[in-house]
N, C-alpha and C positions, 0 to 999 in steps of 0.2 A: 504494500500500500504506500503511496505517498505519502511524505514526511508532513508536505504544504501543500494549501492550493498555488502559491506561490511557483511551487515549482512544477505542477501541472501548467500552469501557465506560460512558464519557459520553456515549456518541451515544448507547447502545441505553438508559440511563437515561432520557436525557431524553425519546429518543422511548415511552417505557415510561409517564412521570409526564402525558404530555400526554393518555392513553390509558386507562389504569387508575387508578382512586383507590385501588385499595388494594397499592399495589407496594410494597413493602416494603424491598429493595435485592436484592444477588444474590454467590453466592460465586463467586472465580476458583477454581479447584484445576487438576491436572495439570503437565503442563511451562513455560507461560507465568504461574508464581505470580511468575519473576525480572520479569519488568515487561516483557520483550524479545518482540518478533516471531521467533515459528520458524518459517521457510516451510515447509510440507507438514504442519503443523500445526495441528489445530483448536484452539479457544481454547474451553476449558471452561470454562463459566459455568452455575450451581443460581440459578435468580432464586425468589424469596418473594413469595408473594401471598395476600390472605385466603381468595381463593378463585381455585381451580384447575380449570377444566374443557376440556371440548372446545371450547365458543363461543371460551374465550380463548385456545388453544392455535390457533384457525384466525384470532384475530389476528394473534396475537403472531410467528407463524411468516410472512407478509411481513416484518413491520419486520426482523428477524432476516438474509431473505434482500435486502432493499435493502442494508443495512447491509453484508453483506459486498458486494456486488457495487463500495458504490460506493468500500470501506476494504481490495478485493482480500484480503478474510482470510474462514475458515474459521470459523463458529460450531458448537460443540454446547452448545447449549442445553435448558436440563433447568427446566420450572416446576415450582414447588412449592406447596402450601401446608406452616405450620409442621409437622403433623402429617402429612404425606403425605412432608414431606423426611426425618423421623428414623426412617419406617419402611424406606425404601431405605436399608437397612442397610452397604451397600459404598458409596455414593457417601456419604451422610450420614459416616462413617466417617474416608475420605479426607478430603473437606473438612473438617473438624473436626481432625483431624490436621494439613493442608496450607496449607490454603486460606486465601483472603483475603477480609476480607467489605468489599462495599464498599455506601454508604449510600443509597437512594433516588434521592440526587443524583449519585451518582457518585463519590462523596469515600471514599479509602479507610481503613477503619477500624483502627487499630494498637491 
């Protein structure tokens, strides 16, 4: 299992940056914003992309399930582009209320 969500987040950046050039970074929101592993818990994460489609959605969704298989944690993972994420009105909402953004590289943003 994952020590962090922190470092779920670094995995799935980096393999995100090696993949996509226009990845942007991605928000935590929900229950794991404290930094801690909740078992039986998925780890919400809104990742930002200039562009969002179906091609990149039937990438992105291995690295997503390596990731957990090989970090024993739970992803929901939500792609965005900027304008696609502020019209999901309840999730844009929450995160923007909650959430944690963290940068491209994984580095989180205060």
């Amino acid at each position: 299992m994952a020590n962090s969500v922190d470092e779920v987040i670094l995995k799935l950046s980096t393999a995100f940056n090696r993949i996509f050039n226009d990845f942007k970074g991605m928000y935590l929101f929900g229950i794991h914003t404290d930094g801690e592993i909740h078992e039986d818990e998925d780890i919400e994460l809104a990742g930002l992309f200039d562009i969002e489609d179906k091609s990149k959605r039937e990438q992105i969704w291995p690295i997503i399930g390596k990731i957990e298989t090989e970090m024993n944690v739970c992803i929901d993972f939500y792609p965005y582009t900027q304008e696609s994420f502020k019209k999901d009105e309840e999730i844009y909402e929450e995160v923007m209320e909650h959430g944690i953004f963290f940068d491209k590289n994984g580095k989180k943003q205060i």
